[in-house]
N, CA, C and O atoms as CSV, one atom per row, in Angstrom:
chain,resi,resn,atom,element,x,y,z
A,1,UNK,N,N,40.998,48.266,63.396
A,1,UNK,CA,C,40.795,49.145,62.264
A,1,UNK,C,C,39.291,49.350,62.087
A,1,UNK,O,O,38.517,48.413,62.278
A,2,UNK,N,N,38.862,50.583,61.718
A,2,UNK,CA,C,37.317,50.898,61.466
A,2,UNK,C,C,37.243,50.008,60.299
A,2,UNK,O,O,38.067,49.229,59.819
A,3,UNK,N,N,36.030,50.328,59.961
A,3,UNK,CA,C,35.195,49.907,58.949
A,3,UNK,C,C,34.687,50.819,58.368
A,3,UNK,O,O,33.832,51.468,58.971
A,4,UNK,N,N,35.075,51.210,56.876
A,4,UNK,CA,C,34.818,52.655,56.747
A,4,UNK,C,C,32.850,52.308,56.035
A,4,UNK,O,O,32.237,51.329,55.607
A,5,UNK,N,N,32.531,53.841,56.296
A,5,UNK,CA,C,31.103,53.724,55.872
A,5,UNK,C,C,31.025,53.481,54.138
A,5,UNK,O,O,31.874,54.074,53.472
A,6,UNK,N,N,30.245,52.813,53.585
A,6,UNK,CA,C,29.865,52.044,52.363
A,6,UNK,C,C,29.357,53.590,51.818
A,6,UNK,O,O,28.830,54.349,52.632
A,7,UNK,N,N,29.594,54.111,50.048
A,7,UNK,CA,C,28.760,55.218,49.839
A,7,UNK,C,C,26.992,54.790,49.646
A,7,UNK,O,O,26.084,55.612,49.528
A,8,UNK,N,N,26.913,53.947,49.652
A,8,UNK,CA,C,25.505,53.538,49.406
A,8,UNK,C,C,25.064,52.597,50.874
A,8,UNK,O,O,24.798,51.397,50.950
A,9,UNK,N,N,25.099,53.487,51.793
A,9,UNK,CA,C,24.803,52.143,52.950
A,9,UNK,C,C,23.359,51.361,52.969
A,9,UNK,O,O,22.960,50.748,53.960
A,10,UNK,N,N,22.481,51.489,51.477
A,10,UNK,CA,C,21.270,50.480,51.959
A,10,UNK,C,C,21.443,49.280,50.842
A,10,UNK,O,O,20.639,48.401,50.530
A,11,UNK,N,N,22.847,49.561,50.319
A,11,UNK,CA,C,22.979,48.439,49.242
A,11,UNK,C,C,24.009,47.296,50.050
A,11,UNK,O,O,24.211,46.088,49.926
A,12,UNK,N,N,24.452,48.216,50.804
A,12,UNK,CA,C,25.883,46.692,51.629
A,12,UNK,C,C,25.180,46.737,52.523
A,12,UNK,O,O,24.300,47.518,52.885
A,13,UNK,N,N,25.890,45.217,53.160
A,13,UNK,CA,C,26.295,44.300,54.321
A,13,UNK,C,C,27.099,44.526,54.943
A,13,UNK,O,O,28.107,44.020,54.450
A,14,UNK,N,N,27.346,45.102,55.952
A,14,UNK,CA,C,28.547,44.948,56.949
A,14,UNK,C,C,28.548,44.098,58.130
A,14,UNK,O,O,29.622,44.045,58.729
A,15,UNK,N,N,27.676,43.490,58.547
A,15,UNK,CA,C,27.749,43.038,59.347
A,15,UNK,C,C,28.143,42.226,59.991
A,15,UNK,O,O,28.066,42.067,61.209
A,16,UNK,N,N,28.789,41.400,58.902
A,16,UNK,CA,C,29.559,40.057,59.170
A,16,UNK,C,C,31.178,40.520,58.550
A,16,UNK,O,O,32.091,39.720,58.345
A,17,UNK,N,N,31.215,41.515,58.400
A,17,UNK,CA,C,32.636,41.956,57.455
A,17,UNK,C,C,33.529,41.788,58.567
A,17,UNK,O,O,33.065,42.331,59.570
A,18,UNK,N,N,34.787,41.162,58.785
A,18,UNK,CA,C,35.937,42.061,59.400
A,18,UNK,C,C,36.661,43.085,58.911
A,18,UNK,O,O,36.951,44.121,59.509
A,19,UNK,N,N,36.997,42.724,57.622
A,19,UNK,CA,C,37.772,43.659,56.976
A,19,UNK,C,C,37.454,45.023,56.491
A,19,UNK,O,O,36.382,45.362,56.992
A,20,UNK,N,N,38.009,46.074,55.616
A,20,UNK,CA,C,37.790,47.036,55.502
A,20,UNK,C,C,36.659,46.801,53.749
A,20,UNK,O,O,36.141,47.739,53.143
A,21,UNK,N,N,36.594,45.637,53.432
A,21,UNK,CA,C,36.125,45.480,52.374
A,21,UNK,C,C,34.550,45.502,52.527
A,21,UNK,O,O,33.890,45.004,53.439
A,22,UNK,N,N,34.211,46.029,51.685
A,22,UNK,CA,C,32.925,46.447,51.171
A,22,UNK,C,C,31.952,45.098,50.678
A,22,UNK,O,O,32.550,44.249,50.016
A,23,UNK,N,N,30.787,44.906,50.906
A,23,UNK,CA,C,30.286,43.585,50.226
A,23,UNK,C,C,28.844,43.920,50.323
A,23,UNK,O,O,28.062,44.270,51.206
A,24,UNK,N,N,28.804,43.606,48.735
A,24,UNK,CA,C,27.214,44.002,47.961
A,24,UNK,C,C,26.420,43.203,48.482
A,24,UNK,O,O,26.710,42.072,48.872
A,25,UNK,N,N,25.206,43.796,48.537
A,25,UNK,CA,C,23.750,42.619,49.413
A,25,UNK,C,C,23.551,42.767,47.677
A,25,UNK,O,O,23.811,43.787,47.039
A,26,UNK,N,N,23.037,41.508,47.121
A,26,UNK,CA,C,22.878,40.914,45.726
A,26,UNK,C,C,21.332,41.426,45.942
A,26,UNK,O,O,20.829,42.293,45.227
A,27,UNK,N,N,20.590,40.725,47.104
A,27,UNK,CA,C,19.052,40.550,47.269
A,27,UNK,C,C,18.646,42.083,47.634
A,27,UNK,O,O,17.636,42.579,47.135
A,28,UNK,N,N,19.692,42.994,48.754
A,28,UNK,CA,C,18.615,44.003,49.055
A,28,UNK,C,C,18.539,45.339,47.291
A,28,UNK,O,O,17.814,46.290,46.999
A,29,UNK,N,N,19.766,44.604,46.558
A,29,UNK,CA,C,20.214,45.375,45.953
A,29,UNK,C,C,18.949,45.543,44.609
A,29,UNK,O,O,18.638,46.606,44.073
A,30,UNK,N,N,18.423,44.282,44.319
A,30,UNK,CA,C,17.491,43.602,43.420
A,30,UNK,C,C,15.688,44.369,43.793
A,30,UNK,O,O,14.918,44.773,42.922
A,31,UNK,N,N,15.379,44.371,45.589
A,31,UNK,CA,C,14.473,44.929,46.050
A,31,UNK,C,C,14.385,46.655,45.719
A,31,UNK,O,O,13.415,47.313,45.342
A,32,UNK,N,N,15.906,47.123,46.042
A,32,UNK,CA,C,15.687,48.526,45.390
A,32,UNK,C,C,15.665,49.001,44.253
A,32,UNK,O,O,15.473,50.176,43.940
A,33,UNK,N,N,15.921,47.817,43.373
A,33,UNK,CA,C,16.165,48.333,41.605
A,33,UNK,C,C,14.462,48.208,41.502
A,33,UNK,O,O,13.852,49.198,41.096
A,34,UNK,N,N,13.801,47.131,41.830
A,34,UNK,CA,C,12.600,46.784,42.192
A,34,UNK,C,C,11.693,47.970,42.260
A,34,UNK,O,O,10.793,48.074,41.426
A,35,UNK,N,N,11.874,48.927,43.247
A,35,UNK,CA,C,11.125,49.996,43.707
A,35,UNK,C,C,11.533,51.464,43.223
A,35,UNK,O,O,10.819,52.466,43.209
A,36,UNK,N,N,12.929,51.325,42.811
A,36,UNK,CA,C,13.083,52.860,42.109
A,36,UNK,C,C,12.232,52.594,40.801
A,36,UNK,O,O,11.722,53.619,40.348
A,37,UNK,N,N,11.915,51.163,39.941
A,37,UNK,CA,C,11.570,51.444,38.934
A,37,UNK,C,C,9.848,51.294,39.106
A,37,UNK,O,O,9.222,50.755,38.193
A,38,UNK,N,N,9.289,51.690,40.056
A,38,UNK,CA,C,8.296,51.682,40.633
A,38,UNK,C,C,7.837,52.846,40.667
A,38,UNK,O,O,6.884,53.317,40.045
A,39,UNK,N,N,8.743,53.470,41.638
A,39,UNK,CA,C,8.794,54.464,41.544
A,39,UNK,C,C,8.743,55.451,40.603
A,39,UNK,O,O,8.267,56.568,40.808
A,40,UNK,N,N,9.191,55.096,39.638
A,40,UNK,CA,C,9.439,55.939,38.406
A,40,UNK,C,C,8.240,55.721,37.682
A,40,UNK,O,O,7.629,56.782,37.562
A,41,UNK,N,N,7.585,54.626,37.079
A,41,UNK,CA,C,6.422,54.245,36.970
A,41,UNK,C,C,5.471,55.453,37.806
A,41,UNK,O,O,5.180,56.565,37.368
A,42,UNK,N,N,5.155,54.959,38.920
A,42,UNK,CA,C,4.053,55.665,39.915
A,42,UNK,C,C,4.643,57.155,38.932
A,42,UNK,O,O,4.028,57.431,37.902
A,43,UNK,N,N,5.787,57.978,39.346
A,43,UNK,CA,C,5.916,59.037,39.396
A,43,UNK,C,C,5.559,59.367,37.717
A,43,UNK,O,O,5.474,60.590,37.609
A,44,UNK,N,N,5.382,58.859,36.714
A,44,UNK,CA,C,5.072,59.192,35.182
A,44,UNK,C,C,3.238,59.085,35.315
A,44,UNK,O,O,2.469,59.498,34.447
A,45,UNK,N,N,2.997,58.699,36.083
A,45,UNK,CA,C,1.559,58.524,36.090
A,45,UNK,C,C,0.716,59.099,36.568
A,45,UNK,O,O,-0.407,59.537,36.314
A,46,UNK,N,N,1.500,59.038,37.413
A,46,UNK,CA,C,1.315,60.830,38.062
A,46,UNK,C,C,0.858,62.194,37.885
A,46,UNK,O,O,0.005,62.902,38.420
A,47,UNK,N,N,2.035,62.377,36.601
A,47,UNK,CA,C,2.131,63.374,35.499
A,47,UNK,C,C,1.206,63.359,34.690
A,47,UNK,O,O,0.364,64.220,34.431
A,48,UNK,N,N,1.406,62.150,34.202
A,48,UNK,CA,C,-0.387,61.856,33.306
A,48,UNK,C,C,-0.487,61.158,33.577
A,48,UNK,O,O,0.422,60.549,34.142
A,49,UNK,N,N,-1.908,60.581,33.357
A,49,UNK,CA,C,-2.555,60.037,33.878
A,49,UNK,C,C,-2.599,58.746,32.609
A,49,UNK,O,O,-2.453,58.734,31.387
A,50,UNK,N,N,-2.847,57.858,33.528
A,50,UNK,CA,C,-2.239,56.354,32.603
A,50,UNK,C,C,-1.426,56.272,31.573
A,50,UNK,O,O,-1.689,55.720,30.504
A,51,UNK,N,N,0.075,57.082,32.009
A,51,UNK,CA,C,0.950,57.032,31.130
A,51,UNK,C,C,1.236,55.818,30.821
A,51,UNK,O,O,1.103,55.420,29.663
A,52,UNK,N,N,1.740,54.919,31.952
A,52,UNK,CA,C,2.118,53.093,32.024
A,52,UNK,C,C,0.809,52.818,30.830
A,52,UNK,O,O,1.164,52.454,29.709
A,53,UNK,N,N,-0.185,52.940,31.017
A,53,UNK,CA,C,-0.943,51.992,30.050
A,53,UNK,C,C,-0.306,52.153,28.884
A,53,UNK,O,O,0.436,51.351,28.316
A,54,UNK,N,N,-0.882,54.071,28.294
A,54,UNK,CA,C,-0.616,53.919,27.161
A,54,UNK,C,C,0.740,53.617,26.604
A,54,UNK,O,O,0.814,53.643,25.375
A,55,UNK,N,N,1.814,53.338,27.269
A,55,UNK,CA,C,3.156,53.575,26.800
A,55,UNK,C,C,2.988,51.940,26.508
A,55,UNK,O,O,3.538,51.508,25.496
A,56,UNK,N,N,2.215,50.978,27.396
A,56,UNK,CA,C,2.140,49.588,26.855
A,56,UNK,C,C,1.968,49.570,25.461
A,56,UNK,O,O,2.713,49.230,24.542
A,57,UNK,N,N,0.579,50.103,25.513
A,57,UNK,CA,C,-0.524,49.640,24.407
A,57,UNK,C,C,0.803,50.237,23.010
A,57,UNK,O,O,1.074,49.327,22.226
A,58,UNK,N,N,1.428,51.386,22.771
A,58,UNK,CA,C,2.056,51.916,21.642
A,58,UNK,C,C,3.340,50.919,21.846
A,58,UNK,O,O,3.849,50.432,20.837
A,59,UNK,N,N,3.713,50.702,22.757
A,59,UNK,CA,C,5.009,49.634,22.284
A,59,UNK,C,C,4.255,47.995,21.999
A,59,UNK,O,O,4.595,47.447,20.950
A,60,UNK,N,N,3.625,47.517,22.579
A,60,UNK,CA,C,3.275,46.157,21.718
A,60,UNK,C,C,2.420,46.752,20.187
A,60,UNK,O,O,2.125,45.886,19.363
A,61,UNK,N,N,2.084,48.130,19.900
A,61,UNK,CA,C,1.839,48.002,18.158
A,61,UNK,C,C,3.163,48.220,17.884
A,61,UNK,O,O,3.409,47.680,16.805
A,62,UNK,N,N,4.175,48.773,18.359
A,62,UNK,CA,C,5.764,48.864,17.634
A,62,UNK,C,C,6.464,47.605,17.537
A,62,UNK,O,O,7.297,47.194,16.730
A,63,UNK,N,N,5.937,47.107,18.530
A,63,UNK,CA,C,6.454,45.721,18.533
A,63,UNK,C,C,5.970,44.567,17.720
A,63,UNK,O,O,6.749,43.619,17.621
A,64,UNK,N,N,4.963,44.500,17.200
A,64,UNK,CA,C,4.157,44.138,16.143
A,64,UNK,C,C,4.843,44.462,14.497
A,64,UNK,O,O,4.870,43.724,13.512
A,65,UNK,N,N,5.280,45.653,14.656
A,65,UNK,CA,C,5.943,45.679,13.231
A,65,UNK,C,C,7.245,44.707,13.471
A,65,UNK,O,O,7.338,43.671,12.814
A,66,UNK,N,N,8.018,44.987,14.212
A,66,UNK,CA,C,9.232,44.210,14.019
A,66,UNK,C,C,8.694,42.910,13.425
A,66,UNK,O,O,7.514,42.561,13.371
A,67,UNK,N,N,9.943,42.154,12.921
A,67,UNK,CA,C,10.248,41.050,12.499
A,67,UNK,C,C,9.944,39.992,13.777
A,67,UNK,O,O,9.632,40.468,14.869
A,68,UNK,N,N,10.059,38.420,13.574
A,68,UNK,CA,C,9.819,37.718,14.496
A,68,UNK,C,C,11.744,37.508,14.866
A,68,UNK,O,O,12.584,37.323,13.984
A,69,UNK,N,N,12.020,37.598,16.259
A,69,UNK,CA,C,13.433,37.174,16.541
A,69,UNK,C,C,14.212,38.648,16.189
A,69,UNK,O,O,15.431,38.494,16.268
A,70,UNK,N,N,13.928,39.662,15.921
A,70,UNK,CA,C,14.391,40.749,15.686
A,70,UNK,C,C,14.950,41.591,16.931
A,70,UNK,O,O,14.349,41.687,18.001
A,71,UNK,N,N,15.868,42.034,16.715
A,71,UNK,CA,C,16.313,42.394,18.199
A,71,UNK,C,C,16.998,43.695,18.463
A,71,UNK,O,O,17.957,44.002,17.755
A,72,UNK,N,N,16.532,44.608,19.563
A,72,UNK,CA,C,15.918,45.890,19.612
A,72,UNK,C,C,16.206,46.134,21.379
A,72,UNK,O,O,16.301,45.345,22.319
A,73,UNK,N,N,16.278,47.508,21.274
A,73,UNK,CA,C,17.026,47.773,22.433
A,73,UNK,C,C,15.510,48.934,23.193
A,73,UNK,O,O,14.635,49.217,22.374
A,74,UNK,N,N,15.366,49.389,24.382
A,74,UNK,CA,C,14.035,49.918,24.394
A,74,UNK,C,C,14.627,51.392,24.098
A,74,UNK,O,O,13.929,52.186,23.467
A,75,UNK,N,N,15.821,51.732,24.519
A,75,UNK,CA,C,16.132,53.206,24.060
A,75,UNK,C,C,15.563,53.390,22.453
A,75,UNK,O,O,14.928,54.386,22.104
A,76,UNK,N,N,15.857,52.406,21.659
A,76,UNK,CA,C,15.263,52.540,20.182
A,76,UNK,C,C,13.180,52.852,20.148
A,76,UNK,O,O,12.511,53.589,19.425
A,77,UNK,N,N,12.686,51.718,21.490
A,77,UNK,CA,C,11.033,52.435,21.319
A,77,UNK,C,C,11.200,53.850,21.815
A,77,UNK,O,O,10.673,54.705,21.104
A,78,UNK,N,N,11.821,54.258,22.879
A,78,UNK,CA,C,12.091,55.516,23.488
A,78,UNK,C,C,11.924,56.548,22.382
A,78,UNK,O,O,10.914,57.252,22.382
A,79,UNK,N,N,12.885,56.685,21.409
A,79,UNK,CA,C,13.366,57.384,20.159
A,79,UNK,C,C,12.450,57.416,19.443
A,79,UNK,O,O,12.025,58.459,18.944
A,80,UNK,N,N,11.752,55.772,19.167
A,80,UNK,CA,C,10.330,56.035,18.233
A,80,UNK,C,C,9.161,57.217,18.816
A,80,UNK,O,O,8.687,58.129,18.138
A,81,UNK,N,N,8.902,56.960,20.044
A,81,UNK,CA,C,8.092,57.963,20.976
A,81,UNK,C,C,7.903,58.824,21.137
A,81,UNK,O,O,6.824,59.354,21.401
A,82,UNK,N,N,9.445,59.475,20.967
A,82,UNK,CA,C,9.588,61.021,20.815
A,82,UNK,C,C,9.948,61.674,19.667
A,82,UNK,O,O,9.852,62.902,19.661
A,83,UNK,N,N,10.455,60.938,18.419
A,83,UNK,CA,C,10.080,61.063,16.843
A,83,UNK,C,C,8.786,61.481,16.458
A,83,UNK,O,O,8.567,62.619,16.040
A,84,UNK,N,N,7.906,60.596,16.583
A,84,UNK,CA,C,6.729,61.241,16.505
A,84,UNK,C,C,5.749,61.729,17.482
A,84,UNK,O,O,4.538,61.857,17.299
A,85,UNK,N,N,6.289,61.936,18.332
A,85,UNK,CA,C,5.580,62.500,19.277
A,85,UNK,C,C,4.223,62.034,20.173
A,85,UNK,O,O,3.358,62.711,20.729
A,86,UNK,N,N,4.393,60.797,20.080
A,86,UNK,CA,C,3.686,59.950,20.436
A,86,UNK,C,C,3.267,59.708,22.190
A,86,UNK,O,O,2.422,58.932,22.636
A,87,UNK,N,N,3.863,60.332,22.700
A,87,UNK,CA,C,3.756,59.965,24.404
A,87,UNK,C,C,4.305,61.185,25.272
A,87,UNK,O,O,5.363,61.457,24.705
A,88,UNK,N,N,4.162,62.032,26.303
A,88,UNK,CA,C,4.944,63.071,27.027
A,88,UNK,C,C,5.985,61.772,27.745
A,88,UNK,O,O,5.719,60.722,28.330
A,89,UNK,N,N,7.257,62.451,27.359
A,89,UNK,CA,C,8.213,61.842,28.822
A,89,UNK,C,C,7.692,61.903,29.699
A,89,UNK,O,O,6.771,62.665,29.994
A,90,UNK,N,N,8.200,61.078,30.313
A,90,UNK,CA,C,8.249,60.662,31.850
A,90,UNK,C,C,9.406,61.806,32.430
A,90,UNK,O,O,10.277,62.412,31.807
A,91,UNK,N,N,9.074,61.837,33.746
A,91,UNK,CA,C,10.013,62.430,35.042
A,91,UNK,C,C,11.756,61.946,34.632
A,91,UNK,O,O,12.788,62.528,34.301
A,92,UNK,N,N,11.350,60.661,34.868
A,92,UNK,CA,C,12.470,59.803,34.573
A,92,UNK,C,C,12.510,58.900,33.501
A,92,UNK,O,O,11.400,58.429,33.256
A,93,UNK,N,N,13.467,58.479,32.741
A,93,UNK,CA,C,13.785,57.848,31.577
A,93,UNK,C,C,13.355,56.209,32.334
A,93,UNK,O,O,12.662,55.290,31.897
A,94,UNK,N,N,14.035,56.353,33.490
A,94,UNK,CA,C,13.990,54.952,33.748
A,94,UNK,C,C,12.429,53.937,33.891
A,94,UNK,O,O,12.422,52.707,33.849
A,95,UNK,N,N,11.678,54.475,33.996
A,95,UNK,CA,C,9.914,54.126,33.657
A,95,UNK,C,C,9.522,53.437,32.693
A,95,UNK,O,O,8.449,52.860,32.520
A,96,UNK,N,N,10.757,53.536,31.830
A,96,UNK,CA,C,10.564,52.530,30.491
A,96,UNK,C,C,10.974,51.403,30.970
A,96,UNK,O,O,10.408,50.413,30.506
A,97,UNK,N,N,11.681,51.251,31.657
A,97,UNK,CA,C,12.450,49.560,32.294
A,97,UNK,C,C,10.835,48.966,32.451
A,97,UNK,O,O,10.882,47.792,32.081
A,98,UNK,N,N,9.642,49.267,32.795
A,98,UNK,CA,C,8.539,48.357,33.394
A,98,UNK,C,C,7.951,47.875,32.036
A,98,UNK,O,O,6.833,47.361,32.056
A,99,UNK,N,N,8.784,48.032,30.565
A,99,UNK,CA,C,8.440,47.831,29.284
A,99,UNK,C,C,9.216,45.953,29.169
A,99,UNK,O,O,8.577,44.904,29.253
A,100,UNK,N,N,10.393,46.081,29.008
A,100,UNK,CA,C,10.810,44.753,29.319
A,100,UNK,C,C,10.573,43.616,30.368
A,100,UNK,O,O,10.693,42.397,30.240
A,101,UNK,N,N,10.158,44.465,31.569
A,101,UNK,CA,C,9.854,43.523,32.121
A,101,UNK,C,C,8.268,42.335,32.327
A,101,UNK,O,O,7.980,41.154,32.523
A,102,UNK,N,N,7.587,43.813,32.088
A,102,UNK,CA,C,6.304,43.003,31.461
A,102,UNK,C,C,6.327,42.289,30.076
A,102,UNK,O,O,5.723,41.218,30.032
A,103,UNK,N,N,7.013,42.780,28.796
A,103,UNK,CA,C,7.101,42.126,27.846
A,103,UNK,C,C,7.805,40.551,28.009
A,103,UNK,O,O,7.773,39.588,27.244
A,104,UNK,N,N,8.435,40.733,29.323
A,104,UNK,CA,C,9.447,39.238,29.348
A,104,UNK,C,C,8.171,38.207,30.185
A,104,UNK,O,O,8.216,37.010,29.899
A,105,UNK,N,N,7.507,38.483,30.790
A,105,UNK,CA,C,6.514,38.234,31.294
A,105,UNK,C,C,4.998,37.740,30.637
A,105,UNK,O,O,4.069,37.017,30.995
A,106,UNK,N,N,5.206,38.250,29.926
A,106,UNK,CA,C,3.893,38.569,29.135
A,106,UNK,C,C,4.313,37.479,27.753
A,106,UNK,O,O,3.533,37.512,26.801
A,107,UNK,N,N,5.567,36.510,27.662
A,107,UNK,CA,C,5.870,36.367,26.994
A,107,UNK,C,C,6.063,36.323,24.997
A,107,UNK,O,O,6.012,35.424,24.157
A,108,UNK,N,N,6.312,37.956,24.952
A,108,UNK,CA,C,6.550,38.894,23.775
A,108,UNK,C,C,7.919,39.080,23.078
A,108,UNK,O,O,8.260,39.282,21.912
A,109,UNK,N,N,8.863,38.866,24.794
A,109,UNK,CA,C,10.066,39.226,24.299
A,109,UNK,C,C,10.755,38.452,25.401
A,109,UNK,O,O,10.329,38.106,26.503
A,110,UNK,N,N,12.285,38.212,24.647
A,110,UNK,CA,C,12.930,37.479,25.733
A,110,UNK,C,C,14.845,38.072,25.693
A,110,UNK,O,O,15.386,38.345,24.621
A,111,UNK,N,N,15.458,38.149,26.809
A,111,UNK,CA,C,16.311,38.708,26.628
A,111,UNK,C,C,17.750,38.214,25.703
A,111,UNK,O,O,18.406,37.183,25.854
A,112,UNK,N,N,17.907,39.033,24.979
A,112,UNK,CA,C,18.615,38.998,24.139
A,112,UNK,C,C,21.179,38.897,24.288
A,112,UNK,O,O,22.203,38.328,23.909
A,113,UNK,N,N,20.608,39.933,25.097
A,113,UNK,CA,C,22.209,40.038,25.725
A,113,UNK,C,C,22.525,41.164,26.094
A,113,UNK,O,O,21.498,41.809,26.304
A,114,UNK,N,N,23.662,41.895,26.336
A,114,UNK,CA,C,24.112,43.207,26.676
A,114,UNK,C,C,24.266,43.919,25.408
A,114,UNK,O,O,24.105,43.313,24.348
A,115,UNK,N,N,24.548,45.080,25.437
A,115,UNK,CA,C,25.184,46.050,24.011
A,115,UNK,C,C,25.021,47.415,24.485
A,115,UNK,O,O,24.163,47.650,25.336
A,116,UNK,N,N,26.002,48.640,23.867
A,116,UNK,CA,C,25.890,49.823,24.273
A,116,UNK,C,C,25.043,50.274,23.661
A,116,UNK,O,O,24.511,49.792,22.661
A,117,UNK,N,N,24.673,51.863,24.515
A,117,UNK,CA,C,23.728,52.064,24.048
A,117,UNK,C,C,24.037,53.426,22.931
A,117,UNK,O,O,25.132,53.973,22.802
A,118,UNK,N,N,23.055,53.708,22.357
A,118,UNK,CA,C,23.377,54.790,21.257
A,118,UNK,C,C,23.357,55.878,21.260
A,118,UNK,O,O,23.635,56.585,20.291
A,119,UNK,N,N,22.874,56.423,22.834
A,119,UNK,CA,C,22.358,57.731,23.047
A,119,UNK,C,C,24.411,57.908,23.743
A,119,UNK,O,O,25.083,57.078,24.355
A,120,UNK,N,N,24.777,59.326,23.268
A,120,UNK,CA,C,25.727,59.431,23.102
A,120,UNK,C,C,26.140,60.122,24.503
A,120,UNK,O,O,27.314,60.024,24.860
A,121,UNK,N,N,25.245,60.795,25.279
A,121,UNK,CA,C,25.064,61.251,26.146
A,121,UNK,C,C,25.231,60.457,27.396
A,121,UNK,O,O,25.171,61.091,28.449
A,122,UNK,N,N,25.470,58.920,27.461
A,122,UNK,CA,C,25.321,58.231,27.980
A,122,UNK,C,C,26.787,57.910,27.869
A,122,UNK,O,O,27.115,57.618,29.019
A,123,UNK,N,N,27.651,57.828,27.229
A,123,UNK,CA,C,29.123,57.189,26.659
A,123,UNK,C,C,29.127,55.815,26.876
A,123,UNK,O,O,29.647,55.313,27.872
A,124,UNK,N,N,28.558,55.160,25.971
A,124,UNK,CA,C,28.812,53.909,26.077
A,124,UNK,C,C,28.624,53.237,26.700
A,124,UNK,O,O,29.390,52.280,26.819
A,125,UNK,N,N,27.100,53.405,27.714
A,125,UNK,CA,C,27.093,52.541,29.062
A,125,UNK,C,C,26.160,51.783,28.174
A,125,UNK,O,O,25.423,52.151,27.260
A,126,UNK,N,N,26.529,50.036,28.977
A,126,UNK,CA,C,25.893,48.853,28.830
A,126,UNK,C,C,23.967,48.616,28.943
A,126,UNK,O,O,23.287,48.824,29.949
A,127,UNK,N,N,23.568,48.232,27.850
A,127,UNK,CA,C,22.071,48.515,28.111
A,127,UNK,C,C,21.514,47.012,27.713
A,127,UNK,O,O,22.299,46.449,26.950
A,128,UNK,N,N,20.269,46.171,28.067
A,128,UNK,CA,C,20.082,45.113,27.257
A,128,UNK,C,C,19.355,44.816,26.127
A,128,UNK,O,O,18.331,45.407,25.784
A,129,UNK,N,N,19.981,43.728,25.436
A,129,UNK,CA,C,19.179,44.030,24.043
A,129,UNK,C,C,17.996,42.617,24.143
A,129,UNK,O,O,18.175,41.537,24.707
A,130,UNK,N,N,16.881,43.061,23.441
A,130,UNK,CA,C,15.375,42.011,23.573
A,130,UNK,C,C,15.519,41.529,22.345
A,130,UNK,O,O,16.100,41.985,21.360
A,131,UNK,N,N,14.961,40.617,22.511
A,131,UNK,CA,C,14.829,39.941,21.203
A,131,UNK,C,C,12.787,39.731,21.447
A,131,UNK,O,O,12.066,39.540,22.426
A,132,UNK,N,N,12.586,39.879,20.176
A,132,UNK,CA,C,10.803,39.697,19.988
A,132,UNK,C,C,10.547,37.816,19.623
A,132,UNK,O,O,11.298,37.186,18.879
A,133,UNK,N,N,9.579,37.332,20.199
A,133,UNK,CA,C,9.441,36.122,20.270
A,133,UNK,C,C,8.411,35.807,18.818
A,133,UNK,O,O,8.054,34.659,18.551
């Protein structure tokens, strides 16, 4: 029996498969989440020019108002951003992901758990929630 082709062939393993079953590379999968959000980064900066900075510098003062242990999802800084008009979007939405991860780093914020998200446009897909340290 073939082995049918994977729709994402740089996320599986086949190589050790016999079966017709499909099996996620965990690690190469982690390297590309890695670089699309790199990517997305590079590509907002692009656009303007030290977008990444300033999008830091305005979320640790937003983050400053919160409460200590208060817990906040980044689609909510997103919303603050474009409420007042505070930053041009990015290319891609996803450019904000390099917000949590430096904040988890930077130790500011630490992760909180899963929860949907509010943008309705989205239906209910799973997003994570931070908690401020």
């Amino acid at each position: 029996m073939a082995i049918p082709k994977p729709y994402q062939p740089t996320l599986f393993d086949q190589s050790e498969v016999k079966t017709s079953a499909v099996v996620l590379n965990i690690d190469r999968s982690k390297v590309l989440a890695e670089k699309g959000l790199e990517l997305a980064v590079e590509t907002a900066n692009r656009k303007d020019k030290d977008w990444s900075k300033l999008c830091w510098q305005l979320f640790l003062v937003w983050l400053r108002r919160k409460k200590r242990y208060s817990e906040f999802k980044i689609e909510e800084f997103r919303e603050y951003l474009y409420k007042y008009d505070l930053l041009e979007p990015p290319p891609s939405e996803r450019a904000y992901g390099f917000l949590s991860k430096r904040g988890v780093k930077s130790g500011f914020i630490e992760f909180a758990g899963i929860g949907k998200t509010d943008n309705t446009k989205a239906h209910g897909t799973p997003v994570n929630v931070w908690r401020k340290k």
